[in-house]
C-alpha positions as CSV (number, residue, x, y, z in Angstrom):
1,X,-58.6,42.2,47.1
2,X,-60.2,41.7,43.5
3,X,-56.7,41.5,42.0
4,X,-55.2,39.1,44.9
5,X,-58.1,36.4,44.2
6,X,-57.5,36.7,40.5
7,X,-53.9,35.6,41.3
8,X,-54.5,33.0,43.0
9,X,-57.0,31.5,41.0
10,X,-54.6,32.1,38.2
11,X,-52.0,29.8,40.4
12,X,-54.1,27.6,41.3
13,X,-54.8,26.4,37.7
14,X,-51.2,26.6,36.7
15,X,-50.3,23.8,39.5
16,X,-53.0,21.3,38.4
17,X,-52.3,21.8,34.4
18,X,-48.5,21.2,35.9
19,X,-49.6,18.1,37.8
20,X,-52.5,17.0,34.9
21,X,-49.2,17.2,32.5
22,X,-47.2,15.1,34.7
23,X,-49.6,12.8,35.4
24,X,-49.9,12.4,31.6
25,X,-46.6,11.8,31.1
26,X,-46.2,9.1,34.0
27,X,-49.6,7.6,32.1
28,X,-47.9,6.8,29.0
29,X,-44.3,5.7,30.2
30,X,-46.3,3.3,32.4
31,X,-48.8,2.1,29.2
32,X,-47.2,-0.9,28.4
33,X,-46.7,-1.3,24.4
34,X,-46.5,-4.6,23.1
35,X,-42.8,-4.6,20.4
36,X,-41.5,-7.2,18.4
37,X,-38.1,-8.6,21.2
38,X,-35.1,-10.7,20.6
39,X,-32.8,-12.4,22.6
40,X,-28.8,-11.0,21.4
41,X,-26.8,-14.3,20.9
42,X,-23.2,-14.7,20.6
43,X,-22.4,-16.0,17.1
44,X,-19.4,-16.9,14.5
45,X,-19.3,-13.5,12.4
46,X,-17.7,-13.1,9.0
47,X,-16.7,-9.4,9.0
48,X,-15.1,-7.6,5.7
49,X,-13.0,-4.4,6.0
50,X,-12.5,-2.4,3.2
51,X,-9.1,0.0,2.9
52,X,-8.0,2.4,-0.5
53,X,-5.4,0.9,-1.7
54,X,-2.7,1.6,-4.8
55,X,-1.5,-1.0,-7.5
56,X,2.6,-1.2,-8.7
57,X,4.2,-3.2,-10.4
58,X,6.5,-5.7,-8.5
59,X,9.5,-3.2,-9.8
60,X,8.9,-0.1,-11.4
61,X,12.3,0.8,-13.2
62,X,13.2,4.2,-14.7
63,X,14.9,4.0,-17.8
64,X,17.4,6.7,-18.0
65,X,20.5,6.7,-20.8
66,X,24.3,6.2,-19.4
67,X,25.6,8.2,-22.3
68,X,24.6,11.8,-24.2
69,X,23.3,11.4,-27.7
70,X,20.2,11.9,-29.9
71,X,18.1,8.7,-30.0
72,X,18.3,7.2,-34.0
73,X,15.6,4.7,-33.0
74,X,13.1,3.7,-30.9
75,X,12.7,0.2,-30.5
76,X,9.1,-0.5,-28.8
77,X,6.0,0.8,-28.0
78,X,4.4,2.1,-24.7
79,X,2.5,-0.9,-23.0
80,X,4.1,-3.3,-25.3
81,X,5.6,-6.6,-22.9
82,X,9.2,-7.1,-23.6
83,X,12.1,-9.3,-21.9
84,X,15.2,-9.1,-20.2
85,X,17.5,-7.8,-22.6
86,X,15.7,-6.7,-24.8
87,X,16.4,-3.3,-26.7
88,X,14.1,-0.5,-26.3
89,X,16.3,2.7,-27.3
90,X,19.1,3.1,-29.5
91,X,21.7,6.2,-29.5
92,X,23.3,7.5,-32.6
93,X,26.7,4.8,-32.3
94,X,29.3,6.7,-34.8
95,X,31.0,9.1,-32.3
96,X,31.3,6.4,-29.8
97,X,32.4,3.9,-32.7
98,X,35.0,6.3,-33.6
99,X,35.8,6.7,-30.1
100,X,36.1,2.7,-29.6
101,X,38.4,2.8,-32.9
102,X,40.6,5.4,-31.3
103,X,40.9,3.7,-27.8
104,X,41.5,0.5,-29.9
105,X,44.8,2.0,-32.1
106,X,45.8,3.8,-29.1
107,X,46.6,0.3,-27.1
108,X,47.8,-0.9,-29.7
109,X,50.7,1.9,-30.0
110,X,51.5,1.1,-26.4
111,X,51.7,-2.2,-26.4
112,X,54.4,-1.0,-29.4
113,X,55.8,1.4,-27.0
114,X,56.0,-1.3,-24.6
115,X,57.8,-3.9,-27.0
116,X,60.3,-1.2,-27.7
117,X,61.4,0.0,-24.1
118,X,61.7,-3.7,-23.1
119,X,64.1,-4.3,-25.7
120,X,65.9,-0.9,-24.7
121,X,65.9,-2.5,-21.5
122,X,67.0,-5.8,-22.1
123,X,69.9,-4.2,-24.3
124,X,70.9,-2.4,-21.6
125,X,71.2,-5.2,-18.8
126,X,74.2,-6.8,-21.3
127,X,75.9,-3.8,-21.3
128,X,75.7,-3.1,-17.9
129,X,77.0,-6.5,-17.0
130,X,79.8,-6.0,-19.5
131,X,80.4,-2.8,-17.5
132,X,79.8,-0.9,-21.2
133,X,77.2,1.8,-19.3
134,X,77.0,3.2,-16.4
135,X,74.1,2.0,-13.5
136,X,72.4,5.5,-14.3
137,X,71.8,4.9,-17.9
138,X,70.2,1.0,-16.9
139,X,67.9,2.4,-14.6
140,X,66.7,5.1,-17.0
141,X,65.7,2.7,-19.4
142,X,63.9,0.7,-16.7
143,X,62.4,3.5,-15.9
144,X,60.9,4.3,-19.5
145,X,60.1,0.4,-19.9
146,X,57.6,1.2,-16.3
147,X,56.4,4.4,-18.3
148,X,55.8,2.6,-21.5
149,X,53.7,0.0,-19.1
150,X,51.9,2.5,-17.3
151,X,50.7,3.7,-20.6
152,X,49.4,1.0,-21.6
153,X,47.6,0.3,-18.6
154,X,45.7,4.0,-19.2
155,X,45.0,3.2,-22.9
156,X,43.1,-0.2,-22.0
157,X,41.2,1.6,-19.3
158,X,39.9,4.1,-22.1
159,X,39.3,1.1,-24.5
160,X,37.4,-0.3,-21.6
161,X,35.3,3.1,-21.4
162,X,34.7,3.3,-24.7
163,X,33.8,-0.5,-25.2
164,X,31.1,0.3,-22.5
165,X,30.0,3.3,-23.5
166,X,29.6,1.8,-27.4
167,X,27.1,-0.5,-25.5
168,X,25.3,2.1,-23.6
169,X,24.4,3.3,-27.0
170,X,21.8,0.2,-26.8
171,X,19.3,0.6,-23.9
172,X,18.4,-2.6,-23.1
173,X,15.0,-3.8,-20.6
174,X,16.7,-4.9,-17.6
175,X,14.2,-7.7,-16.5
176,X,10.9,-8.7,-18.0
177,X,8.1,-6.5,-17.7
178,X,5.5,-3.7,-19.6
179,X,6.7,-0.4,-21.6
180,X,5.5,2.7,-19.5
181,X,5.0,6.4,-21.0
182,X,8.1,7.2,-24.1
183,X,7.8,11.2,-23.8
184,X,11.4,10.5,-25.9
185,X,11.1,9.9,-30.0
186,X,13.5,9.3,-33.2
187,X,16.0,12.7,-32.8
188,X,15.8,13.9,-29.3
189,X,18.8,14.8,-27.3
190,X,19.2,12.6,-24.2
191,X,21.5,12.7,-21.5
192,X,22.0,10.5,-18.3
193,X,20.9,14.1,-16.3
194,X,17.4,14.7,-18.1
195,X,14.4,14.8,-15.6
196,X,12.6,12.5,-17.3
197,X,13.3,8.8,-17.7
198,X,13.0,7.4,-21.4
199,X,10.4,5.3,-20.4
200,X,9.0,2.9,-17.1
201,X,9.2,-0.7,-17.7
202,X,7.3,-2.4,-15.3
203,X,7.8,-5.7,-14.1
204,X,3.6,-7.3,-13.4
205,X,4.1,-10.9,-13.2
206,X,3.2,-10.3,-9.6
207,X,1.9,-6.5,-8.0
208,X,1.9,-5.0,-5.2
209,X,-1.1,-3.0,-3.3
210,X,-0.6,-0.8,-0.8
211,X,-2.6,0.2,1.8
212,X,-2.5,1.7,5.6
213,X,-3.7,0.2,9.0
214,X,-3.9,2.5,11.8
215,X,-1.8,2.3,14.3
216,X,-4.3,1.4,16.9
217,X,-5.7,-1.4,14.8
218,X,-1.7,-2.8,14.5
219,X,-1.7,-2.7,18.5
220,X,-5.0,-4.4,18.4
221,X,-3.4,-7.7,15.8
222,X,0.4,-7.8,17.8
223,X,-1.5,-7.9,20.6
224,X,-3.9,-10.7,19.5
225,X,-1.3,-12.9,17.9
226,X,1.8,-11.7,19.4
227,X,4.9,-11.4,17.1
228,X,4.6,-9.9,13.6
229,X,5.5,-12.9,11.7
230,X,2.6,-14.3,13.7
231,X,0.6,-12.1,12.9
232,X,1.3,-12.2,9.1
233,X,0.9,-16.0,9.1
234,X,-2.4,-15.7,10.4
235,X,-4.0,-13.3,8.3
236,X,-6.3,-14.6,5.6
237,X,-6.1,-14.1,2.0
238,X,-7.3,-10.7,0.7
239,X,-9.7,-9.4,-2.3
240,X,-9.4,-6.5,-4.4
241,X,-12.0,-4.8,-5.9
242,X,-11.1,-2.4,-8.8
243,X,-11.4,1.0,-9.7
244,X,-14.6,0.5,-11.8
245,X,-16.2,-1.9,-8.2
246,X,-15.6,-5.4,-9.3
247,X,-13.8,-7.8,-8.3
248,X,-10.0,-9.0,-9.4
249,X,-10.3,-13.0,-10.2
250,X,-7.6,-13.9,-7.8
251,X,-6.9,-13.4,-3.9
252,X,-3.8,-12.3,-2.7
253,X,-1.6,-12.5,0.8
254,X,-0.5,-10.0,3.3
255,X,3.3,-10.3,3.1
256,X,4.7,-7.3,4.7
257,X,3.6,-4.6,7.4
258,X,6.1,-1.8,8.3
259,X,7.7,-1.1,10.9
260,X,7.5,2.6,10.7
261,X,4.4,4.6,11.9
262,X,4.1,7.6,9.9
263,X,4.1,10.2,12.2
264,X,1.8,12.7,10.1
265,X,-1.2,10.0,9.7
266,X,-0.5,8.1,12.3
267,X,-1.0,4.8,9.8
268,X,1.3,1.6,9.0
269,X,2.3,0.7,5.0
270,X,0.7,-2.5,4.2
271,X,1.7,-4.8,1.3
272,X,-0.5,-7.3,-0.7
273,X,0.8,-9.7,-3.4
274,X,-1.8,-10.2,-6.1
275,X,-0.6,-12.8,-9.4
276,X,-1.2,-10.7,-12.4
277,X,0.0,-13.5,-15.7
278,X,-3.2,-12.4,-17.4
279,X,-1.4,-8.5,-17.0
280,X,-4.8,-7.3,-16.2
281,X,-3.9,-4.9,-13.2
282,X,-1.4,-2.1,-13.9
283,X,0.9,-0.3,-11.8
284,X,-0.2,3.3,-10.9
285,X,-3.9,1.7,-10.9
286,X,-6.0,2.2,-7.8
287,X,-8.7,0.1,-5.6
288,X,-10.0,-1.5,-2.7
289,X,-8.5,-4.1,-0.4
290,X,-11.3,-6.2,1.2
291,X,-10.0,-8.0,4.3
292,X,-12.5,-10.9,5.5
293,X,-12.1,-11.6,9.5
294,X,-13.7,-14.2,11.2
295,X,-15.1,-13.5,14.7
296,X,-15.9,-16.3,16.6
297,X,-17.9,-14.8,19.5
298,X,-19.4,-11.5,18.4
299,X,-22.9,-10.1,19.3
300,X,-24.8,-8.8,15.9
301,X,-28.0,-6.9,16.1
302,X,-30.1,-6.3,13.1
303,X,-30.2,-2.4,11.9
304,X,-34.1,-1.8,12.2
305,X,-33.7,-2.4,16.1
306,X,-31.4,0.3,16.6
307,X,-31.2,4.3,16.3
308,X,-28.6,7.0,16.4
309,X,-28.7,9.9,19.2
310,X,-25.6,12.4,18.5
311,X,-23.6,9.8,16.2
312,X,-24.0,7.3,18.5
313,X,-25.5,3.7,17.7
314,X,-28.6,2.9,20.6
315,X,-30.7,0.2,21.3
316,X,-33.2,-0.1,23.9
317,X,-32.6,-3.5,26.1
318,X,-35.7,-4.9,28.2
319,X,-34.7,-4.7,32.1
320,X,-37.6,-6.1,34.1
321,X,-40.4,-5.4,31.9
322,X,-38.9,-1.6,30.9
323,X,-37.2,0.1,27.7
324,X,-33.7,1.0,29.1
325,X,-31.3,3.0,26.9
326,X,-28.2,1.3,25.5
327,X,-25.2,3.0,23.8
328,X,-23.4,0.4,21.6
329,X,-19.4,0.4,21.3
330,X,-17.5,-0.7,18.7
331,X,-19.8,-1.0,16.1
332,X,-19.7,-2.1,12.5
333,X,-21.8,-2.7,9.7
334,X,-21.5,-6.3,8.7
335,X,-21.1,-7.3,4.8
336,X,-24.6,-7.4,3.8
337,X,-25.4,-3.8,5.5
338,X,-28.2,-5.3,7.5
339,X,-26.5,-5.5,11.2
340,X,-24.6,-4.1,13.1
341,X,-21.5,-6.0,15.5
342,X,-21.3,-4.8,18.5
343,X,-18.2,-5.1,20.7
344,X,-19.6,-3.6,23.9
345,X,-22.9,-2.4,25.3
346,X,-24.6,-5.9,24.6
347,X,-24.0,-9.2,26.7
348,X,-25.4,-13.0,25.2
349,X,-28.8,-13.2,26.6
350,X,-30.0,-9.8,27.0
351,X,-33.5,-8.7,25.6
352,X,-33.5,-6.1,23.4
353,X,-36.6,-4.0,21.7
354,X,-36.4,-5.8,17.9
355,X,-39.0,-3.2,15.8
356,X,-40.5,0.2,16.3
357,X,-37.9,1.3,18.5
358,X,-39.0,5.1,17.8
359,X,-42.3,4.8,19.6
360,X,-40.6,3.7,22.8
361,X,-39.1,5.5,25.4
362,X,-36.6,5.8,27.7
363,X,-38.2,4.1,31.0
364,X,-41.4,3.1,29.3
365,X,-43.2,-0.6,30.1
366,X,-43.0,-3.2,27.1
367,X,-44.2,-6.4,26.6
368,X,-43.0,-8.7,24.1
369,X,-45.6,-9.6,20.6
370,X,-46.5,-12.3,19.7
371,X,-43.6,-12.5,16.9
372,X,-41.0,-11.7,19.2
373,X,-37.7,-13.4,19.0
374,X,-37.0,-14.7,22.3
375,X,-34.9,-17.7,22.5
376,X,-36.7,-20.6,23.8
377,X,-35.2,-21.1,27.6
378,X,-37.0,-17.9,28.3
């Protein structure tokens, strides 16, 4: 009996520390706390989007020799800015000269042999029309005068190869641009199979920077403008900020997007056209692509009135005088790192807890302070 009253007394106090805890709890969320509110507004927002990018030059040309030789000079130097034309290797000339010399004498013999089977010819049609030789002996000769032709027609095709390949011996810039890398010097052996290009000249009146989109966010603009001309008309100008986190002196413009979704990132190619006379960016460079976008009704909600739970961006909204737990979607951090825009979650004219948003909880009773934010129809 001892044993049965000690149990139950034991019982006993268990359910009233369980109700005295309750109780407790029910005490505070009911305590109303007086918070710092706002009201959320619908605003124009000025949102910046930042993507890696990588800087080339408007054409990036390899550089490789059309004919076999050792280099006897080099012409320029790597970085230096040269023009269309311009020579930047040269190819030891005297096998090709004597080459060009040869293909030179050797039309010259056939245009000899030529002379001489026409007159054969010629000779021929008199005595054939004074019945002198036979029809077989006419058309022989005709047919050496066509053989002497054809020969001459090969030898001025070789004069033609050699005439070009006496140029090749030149490597020329083929538009204007900036001297890459010359791995190449004085003496080298070249050929127009090495691996290696004799140099890179870049052409970087204008570059290009690439960067990717994904493919949702390129649903997301043909769906807001419609066709992809549209679409690139209504983009604004971009920034770029370089490797070293300033910013290039110019803006640029959006002129292409791809039509190809890579399959393995699931992103679009995106090409920028920044000016470069000054030649300050460089192709192979790398940096940022800032892309400003104006929203004209967006909801932004300063960063001390919210908290994360699991990765997720919360407020708590006021709903009749209680703290009621919001998730935000589509959140972003605006330029100055101070808000956040919210594209769902939040509606123009909701309440929302502004300051100490850790001491409240879920269900607890709030009253606005006396520096609250509300807007002034409320």
């Amino acid at each position: 009996m001892k044993k049965l009253s000690v149990i139950a007394a034991t019982l006993i106090a268990a359910f009233f520390s369980v109700s005295c805890g309750r109780n407790q709890q029910q005490g505070h969320q009911n305590q109303a706390s007086a918070h710092k509110m706002m009201t959320v507004e619908a605003t124009q927002t000025i949102l910046s989007e930042t993507y890696p990018a990588s800087i080339e030059g408007r054409q990036d040309i390899a550089i490789f020799p059309q004919v076999s030789g050792t280099i006897s000079k080099v012409c320029v130097k790597e970085g230096q800015r040269v023009k269309k034309g311009q020579s930047l290797f040269i190819i030891d000339q005297v096998p090709f000269k004597a080459a060009l010399q040869m293909a030179q004498a050797n039309v010259e013999a056939a245009n000899a042999g030529v002379a001489t089977a026409q007159l054969v010819y010629d000779s021929r049609v008199k005595l054939f029309e004074e019945k002198v030789i036979s029809e077989f002996d006419l058309l022989t000769s005709k047919n050496q005068l066509l053989t002497a032709k054809a020969g001459l027609a090969q030898a001025e095709a070789q004069l033609v190869t050699a005439e070009n390949n006496m140029t090749y011996t030149q490597v020329l810039s083929p538009v204007d641009g900036v001297v890459g890398t010359i791995p190449f010097r004085a003496g080298a052996l070249v050929s127009p199979a090495i691996p290696q290009p004799l140099t890179t000249v870049s052409d970087n009146s204008q570059m290009y920077v690439y960067y990717s989109i994904s493919e949702i966010q390129l649903l997301g603009l043909t769906a807001e403008h419609g066709s992809m001309q549209e679409v690139l008309a209504s983009l604004p100008p971009v920034k770029l900020q370089l490797a070293d986190g300033s910013f290039y002196g110019e803006e640029g413009y959006i002129e292409t997007i791809s039509g190809v979704i890579d399959p393995r990132t699931g992103s679009v190619s995106v090409r920028a056209v920044f000016p470069n006379e000054g030649g300050i960016l460089h192709s192979g460079a790398s940096g940022n692509i800032i892309l400003a976008r104006t929203l004209d009704s967006s909801i932004v909600v300063p960063c001390r009135a919210t908290f994360e739970m699991q990765d997720i961006v919360c407020v708590y909204k006021v709903v009749d005088g209680k703290a009621v737990l919001t998730h935000l979607q589509g959140v972003k951090l605006t330029d100055d790192g101070k808000g956040y825009v919210v594209k769902a979650g939040l509606s123009a004219g909701d309440v929302i807890v502004a300051e100490g948003v850790g001491m409240v909880r879920e269900g607890q009773t709030v009253i606005p302070s006396e520096r609250s934010e509300l807007s002034e129809s409320k």
